[in-house]
N, CA, C and O of each residue as an XYZ file, in Angstrom:
776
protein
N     131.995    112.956    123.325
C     132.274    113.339    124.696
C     131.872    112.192    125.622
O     130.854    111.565    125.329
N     132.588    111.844    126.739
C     132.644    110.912    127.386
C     131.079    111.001    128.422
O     130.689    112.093    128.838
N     130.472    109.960    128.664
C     129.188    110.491    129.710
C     130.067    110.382    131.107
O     131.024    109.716    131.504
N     129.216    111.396    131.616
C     130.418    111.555    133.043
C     129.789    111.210    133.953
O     130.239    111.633    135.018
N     128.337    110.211    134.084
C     127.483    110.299    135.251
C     128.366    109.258    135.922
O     128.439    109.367    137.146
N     128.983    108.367    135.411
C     129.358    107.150    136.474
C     130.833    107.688    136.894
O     131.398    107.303    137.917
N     131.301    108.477    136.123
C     132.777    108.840    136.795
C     132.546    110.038    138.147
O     133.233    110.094    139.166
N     131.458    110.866    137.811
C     130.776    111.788    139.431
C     130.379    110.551    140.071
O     131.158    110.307    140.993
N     129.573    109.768    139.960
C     128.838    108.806    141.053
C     129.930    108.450    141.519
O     130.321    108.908    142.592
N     130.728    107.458    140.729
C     131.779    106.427    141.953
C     132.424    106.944    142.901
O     132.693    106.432    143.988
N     132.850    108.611    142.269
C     133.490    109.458    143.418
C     132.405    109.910    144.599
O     132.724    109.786    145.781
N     131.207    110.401    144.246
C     130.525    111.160    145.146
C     130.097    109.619    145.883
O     130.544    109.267    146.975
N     129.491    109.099    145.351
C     128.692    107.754    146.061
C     129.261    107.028    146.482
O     129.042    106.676    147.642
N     130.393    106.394    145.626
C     130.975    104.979    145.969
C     132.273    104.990    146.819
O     132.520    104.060    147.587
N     133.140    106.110    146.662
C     134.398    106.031    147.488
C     134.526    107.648    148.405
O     134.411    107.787    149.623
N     134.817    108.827    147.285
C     135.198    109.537    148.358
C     133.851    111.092    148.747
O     133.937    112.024    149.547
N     133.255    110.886    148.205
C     132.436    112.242    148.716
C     132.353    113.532    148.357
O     133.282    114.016    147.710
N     131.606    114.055    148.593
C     131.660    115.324    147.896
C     132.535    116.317    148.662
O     133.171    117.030    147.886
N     132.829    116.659    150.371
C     133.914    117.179    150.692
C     134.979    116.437    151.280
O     134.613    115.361    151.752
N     136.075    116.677    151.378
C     137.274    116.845    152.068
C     137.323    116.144    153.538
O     137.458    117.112    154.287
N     137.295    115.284    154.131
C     137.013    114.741    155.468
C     138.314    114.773    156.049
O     139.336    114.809    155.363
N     138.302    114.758    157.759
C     139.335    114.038    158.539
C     139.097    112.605    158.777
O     138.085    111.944    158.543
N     140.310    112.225    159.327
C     140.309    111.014    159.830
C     138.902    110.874    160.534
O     138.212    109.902    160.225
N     138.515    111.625    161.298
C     137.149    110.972    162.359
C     136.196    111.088    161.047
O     135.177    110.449    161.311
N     136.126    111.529    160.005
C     134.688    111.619    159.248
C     133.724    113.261    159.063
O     132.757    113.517    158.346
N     134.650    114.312    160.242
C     134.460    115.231    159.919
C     134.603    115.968    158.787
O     135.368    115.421    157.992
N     133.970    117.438    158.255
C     133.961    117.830    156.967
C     135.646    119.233    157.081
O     135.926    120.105    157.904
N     136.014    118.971    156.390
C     137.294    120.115    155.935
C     136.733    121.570    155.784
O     135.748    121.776    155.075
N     137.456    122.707    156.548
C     136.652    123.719    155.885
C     137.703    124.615    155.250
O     138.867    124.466    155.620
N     137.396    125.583    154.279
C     138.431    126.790    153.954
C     138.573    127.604    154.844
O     137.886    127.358    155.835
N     139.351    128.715    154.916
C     139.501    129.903    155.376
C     138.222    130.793    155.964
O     138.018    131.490    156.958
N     137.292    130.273    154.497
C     135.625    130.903    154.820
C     134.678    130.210    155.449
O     133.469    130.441    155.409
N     135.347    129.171    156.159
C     134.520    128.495    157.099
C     133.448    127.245    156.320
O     132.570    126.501    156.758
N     134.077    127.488    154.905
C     132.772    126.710    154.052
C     133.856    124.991    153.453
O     135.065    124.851    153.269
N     132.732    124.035    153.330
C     133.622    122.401    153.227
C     134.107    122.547    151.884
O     133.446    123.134    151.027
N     135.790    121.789    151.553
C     136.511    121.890    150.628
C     136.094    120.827    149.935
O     135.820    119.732    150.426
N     136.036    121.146    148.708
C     135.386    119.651    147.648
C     136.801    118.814    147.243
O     137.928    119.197    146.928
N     136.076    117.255    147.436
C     136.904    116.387    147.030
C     137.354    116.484    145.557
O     138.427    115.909    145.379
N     136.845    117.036    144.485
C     136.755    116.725    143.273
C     136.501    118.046    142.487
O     135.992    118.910    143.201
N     136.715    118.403    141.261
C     136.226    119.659    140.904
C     136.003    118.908    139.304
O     136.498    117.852    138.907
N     135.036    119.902    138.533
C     134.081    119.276    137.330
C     135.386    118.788    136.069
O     135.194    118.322    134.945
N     136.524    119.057    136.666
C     137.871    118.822    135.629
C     138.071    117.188    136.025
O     137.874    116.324    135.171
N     138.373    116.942    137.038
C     138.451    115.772    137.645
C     137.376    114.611    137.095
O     137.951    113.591    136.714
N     135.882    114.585    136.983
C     135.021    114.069    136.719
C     135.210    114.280    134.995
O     134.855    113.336    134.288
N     135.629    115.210    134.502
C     135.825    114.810    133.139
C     137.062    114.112    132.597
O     137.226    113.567    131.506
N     137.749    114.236    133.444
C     139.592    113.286    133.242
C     139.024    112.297    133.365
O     139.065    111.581    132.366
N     138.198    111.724    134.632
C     138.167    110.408    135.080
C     136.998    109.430    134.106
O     137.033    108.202    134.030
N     136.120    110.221    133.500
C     135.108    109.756    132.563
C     135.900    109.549    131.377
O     135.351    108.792    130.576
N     137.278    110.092    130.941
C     137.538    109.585    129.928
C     138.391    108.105    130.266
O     138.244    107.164    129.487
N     139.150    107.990    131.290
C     139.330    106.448    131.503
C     138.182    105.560    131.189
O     138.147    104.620    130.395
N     137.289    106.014    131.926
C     135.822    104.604    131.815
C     135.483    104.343    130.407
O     134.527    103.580    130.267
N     136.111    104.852    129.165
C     135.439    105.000    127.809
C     135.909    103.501    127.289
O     137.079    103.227    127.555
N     135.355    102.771    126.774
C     135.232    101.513    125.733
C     135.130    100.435    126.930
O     136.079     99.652    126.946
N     134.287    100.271    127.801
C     133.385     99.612    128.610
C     132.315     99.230    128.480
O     131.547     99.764    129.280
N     131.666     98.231    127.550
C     130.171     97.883    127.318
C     129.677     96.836    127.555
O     130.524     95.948    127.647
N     128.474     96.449    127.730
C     128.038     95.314    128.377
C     128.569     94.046    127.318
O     128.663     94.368    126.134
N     128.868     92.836    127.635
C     129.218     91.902    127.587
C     128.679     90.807    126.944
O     129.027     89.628    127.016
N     127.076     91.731    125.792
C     126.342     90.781    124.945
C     127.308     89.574    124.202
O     127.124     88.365    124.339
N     128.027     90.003    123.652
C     128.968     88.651    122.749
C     129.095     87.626    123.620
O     128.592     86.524    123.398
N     129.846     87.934    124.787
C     130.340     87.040    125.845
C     129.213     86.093    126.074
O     129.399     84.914    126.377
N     128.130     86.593    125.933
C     126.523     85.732    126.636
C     126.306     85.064    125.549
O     125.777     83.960    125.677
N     126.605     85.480    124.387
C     126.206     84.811    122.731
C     126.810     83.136    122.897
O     126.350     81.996    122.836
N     128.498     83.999    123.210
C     129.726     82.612    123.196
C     129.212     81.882    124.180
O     129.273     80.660    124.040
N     128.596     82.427    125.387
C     128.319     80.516    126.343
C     126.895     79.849    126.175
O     126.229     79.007    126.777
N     126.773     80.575    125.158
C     125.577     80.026    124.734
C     124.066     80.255    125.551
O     123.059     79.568    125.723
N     124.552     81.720    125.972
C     123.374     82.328    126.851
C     121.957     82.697    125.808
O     121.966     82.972    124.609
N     120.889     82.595    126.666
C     119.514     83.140    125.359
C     118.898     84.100    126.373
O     118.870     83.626    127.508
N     118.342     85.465    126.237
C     117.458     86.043    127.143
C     116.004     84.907    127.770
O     115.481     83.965    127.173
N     115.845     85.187    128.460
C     114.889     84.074    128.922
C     113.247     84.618    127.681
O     112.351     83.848    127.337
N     113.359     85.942    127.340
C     111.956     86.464    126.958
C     112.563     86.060    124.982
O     112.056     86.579    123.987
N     113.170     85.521    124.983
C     113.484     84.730    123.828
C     113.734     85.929    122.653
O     113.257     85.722    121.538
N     114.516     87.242    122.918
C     114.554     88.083    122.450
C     115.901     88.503    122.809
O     116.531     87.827    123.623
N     116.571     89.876    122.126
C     117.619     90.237    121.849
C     118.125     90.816    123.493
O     119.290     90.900    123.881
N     116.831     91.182    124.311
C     117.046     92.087    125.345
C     117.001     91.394    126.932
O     116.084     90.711    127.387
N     118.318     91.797    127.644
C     118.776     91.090    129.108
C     117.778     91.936    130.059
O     117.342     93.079    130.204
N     117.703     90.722    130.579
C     116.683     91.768    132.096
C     117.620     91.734    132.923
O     118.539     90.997    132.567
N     117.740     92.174    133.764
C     118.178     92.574    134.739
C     119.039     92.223    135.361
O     120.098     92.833    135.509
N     118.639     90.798    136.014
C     119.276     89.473    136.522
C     120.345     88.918    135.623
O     121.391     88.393    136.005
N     119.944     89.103    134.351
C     120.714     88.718    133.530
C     122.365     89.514    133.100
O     123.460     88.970    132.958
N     121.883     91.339    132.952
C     123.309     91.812    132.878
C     123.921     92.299    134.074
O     125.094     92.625    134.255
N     123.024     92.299    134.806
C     123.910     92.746    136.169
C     124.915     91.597    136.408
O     125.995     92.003    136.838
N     124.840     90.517    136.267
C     125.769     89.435    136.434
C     127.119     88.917    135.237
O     127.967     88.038    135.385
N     126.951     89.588    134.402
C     127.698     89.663    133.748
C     129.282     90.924    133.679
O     129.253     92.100    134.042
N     130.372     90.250    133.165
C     131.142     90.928    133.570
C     131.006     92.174    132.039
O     130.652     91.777    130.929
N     131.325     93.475    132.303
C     131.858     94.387    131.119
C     133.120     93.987    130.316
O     134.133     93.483    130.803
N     132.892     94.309    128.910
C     134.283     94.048    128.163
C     134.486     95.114    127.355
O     133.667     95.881    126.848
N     135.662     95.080    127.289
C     136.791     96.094    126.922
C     136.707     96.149    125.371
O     136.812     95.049    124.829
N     136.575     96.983    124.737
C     136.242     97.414    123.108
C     137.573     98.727    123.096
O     137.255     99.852    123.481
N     138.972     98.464    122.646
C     139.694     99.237    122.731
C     139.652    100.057    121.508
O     140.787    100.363    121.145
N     138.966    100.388    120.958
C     138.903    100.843    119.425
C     137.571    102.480    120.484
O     137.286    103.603    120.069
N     137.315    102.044    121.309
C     135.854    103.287    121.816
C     136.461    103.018    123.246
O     135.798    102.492    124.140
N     138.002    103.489    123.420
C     138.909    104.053    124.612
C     139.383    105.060    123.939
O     139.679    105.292    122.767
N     139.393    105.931    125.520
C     139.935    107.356    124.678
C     141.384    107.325    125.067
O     141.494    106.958    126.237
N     142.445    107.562    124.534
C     143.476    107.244    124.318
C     144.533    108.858    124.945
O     145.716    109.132    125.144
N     143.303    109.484    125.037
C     143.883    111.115    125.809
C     144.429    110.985    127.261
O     144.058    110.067    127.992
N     145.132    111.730    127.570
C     145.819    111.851    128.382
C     144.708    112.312    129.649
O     143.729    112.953    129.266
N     144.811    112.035    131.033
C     143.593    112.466    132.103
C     144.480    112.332    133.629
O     145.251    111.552    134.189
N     143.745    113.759    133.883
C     144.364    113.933    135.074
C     142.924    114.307    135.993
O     141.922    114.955    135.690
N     143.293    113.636    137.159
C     142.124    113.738    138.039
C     142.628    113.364    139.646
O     143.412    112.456    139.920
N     141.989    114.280    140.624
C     142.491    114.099    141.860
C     144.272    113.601    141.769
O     144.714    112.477    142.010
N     145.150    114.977    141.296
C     146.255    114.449    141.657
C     147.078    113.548    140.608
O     148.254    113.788    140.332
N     146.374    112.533    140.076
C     146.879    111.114    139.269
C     147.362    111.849    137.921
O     146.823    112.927    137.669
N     148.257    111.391    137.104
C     147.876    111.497    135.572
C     148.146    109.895    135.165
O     149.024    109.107    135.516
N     147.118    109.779    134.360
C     147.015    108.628    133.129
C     147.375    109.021    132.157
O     146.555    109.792    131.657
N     148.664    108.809    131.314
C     149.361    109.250    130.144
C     148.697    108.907    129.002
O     148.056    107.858    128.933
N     148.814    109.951    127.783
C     148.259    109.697    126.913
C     148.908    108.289    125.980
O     150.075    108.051    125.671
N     147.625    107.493    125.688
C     148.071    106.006    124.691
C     148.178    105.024    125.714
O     148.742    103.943    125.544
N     147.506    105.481    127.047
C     147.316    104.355    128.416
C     146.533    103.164    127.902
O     145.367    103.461    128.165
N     146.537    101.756    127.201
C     145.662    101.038    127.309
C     144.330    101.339    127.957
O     144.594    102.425    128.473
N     143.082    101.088    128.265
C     141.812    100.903    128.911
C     142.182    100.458    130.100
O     142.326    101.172    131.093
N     142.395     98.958    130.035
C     142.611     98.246    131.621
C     143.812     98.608    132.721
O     143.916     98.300    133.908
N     144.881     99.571    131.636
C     145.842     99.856    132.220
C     145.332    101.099    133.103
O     145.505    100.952    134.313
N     144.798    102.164    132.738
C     143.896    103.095    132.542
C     143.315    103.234    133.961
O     143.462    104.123    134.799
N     142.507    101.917    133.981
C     141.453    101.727    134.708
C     142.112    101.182    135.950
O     141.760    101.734    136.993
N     143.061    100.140    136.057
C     143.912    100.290    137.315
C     144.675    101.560    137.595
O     145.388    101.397    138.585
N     144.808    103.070    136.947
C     145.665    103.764    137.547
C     144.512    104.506    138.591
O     144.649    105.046    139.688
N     143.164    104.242    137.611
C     142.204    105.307    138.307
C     141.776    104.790    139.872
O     141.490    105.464    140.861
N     141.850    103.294    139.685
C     141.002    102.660    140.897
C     142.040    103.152    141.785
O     141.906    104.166    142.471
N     143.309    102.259    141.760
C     144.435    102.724    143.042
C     144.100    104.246    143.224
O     144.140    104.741    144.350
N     143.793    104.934    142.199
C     144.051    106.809    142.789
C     142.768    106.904    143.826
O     142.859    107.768    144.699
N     141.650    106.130    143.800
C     140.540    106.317    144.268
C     140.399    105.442    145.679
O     139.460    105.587    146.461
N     141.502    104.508    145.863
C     141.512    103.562    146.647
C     142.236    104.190    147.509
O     141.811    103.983    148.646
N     143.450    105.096    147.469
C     144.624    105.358    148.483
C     143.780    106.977    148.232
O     144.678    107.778    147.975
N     142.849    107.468    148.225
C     142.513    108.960    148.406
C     142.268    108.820    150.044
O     141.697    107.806    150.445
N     142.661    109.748    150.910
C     142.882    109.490    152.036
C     140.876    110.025    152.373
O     140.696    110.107    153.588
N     140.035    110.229    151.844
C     139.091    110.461    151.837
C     138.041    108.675    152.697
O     137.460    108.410    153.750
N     138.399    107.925    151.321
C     138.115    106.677    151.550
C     137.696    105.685    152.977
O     136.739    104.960    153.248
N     138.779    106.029    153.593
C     138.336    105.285    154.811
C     137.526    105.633    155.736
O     136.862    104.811    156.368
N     137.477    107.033    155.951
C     136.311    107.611    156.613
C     134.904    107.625    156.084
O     133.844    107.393    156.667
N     135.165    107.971    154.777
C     133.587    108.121    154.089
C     132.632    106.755    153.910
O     131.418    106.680    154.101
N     133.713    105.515    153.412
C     132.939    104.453    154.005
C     132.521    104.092    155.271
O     131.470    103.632    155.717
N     133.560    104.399    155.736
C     133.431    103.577    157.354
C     132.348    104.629    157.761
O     132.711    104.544    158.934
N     131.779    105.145    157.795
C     130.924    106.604    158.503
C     129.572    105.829    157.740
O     128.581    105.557    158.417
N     129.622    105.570    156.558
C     128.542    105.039    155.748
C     128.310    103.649    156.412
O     127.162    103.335    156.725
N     129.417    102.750    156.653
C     128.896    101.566    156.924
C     128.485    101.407    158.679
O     127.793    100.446    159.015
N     128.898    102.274    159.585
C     128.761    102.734    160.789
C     126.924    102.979    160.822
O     126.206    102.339    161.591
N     126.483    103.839    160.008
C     125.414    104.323    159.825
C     124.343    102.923    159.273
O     123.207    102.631    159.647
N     124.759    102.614    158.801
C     123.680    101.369    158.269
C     123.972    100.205    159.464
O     123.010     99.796    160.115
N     125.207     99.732    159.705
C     124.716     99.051    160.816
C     124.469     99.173    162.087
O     123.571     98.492    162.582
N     125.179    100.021    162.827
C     125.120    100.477    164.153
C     124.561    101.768    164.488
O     124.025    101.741    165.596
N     124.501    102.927    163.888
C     123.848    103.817    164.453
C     124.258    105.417    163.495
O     125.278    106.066    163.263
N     122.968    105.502    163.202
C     122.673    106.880    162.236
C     123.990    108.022    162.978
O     124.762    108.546    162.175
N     124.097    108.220    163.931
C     124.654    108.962    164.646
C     126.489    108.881    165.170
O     126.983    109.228    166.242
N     127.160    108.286    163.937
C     128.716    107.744    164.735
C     129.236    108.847    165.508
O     129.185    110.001    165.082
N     129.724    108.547    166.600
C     130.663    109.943    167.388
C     131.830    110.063    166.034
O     131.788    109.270    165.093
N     132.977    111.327    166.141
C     133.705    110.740    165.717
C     135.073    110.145    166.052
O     136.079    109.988    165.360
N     134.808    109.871    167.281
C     136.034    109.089    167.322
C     135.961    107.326    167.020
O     136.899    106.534    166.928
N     134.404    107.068    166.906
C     134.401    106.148    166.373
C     134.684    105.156    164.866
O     134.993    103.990    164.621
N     134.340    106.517    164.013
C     134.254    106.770    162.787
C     136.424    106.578    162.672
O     137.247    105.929    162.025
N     136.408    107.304    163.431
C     138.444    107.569    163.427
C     138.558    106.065    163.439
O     138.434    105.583    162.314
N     138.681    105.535    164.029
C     138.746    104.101    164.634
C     138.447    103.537    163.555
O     139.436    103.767    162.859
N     137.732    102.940    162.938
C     137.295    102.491    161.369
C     137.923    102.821    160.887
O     138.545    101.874    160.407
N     138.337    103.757    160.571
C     139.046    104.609    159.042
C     140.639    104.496    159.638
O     141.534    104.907    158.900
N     140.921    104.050    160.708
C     142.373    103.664    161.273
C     142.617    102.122    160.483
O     143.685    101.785    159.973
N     141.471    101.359    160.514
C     141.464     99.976    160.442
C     141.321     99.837    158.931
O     141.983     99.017    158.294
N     140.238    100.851    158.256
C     140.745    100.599    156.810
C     142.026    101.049    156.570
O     142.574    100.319    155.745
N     142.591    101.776    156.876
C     144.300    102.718    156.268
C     144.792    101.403    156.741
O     145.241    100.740    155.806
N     144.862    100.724    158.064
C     145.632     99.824    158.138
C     145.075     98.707    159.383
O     144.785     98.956    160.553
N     145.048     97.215    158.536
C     144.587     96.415    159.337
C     145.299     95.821    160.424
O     144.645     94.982    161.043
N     146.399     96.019    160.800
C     147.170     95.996    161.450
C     148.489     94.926    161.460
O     149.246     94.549    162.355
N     148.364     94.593    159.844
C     149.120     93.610    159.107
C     149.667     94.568    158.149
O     150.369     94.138    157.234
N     149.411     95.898    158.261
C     150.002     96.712    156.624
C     149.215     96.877    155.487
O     149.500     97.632    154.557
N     147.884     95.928    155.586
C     147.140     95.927    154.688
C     145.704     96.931    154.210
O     144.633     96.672    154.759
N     145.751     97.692    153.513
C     144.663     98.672    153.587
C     143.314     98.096    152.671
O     143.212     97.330    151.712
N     142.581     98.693    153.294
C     141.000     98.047    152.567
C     140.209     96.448    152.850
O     139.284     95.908    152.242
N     140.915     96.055    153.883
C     140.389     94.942    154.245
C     139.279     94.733    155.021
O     139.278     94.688    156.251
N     138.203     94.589    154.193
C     137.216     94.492    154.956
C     136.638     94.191    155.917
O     135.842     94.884    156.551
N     137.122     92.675    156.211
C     136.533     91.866    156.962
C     137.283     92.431    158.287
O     136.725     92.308    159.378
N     138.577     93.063    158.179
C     138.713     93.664    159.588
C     138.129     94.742    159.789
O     137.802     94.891    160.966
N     137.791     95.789    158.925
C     136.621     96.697    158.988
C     135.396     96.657    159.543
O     134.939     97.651    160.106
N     134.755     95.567    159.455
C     133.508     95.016    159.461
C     133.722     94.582    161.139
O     132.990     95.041    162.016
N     134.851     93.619    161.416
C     135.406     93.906    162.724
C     134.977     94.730    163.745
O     134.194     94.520    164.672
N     135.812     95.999    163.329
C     136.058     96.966    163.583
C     134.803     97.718    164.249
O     134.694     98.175    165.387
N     133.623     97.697    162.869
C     132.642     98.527    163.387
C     131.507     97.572    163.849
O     130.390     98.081    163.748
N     131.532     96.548    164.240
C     130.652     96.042    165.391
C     131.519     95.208    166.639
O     131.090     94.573    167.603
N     132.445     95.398    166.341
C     132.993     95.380    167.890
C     133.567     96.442    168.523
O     134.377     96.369    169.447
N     132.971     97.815    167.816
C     133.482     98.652    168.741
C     132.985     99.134    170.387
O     131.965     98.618    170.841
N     133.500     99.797    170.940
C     132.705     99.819    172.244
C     131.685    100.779    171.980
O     130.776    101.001    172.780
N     131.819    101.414    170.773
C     130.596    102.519    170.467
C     129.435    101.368    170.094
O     128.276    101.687    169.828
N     129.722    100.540    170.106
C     128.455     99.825    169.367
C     127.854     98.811    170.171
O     126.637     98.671    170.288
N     129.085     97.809    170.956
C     128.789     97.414    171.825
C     128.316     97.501    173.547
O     127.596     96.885    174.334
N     129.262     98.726    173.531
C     128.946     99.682    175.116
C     127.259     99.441    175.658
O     126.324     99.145    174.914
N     127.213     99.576    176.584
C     125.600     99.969    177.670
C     125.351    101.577    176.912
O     124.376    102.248    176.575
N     126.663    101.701    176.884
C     126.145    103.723    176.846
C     124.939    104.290    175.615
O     124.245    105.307    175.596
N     125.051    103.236    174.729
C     124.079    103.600    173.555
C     122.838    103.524    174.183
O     121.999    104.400    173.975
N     122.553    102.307    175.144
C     121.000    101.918    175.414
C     120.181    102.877    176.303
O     119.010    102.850    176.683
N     121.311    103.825    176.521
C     120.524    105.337    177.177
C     120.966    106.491    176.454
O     120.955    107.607    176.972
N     121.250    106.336    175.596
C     121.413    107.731    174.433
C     120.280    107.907    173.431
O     120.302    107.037    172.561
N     119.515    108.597    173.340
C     118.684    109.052    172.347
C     118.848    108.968    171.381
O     117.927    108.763    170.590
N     119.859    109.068    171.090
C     120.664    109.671    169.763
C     121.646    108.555    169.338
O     122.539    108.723    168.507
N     121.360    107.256    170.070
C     122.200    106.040    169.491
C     121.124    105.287    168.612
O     119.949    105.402    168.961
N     121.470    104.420    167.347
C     120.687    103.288    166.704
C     120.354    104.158    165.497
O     120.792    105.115    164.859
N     119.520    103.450    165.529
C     119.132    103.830    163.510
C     117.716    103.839    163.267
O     117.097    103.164    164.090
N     117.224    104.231    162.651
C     115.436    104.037    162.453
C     115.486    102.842    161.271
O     114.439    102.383    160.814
């Protein structure tokens, strides 16, 4: 069975969240007033079977003639975090996976696999808000309105060249906004970050 912790993380942590957002970064609700989940435990098991025959990259370090510095079999830290993962297609699961929407057909290569999952995770209309709200929060202020948050997540969907996910106009985006730059923060309580 596939481990599913990194296929929940990338969704919950890294791209889209645990509910349903609008454009401004607000949460989606049902009928019962309660937030709609991005993902359900089927999804996180489709998507954990893409990630399968991914392992760290010891051979690769063998071939350039890498040595652990502690003159032993085992990488610290510095060492595999910098290294890229390689593909062992013999420990890919070769099953068919459907998740948020996508299907990856069964007998998908790994890398093939693994580009159907990223694009599905990249164009989830979730994405641009949940970062931009995240990166709003770390640099400019715990507190985004949301029409500021909208504004970001306008600029990731589209940089105004057609291009989605571009950072550096993102990054733009959320420190030149007037939410960030304005007077109005320097008398709001509730503007900045601890």
């Amino acid at each position: 069975q596939p481990d599913e912790n990194y296929a929940r993380e990338v969704m919950q942590l890294m791209t889209i969240g645990l509910s349903q957002l609008n454009a401004d970064g607000t949460v989606k609700t049902g009928a019962d007033g309660q937030p709609l989940d991005t993902y359900t435990q089927d999804d996180v098991t489709n998507l954990a079977r893409v990630f399968t025959g991914y392992v760290l990259d010891i051979r690769g370090a063998e071939r350039t003639g890498f040595t652990p510095p502690n003159g032993g079999g085992a990488f610290d830290t510095k060492d595999w975090t910098t290294r890229p993962m390689a593909y062992l297609a013999a420990n890919h699961s070769m099953l068919e996976a459907k998740f948020l929407g996508t299907t990856v057909p069964g007998g998908t290569p790994g890398p093939a696999a693994l580009k159907i999952a990223l694009d599905a995770l990249f164009n989830h209309p979730n994405v641009g808000p949940f970062i931009g709200k995240q990166l709003i929060q770390r640099l400019v202020t715990s507190n985004p309105s949301p029409g500021y948050v909208k504004r970001v997540a306008d600029v990731f969907a589209n940089n105004g060249a057609g291009v989605r996910g571009d950072m550096k106009s993102v990054f733009a985006a959320i420190l030149l906004d007037d939410d960030a730059r304005g007077p109005g923060g320097l008398s709001d309580p509730n503007f900045g970050r601890l």
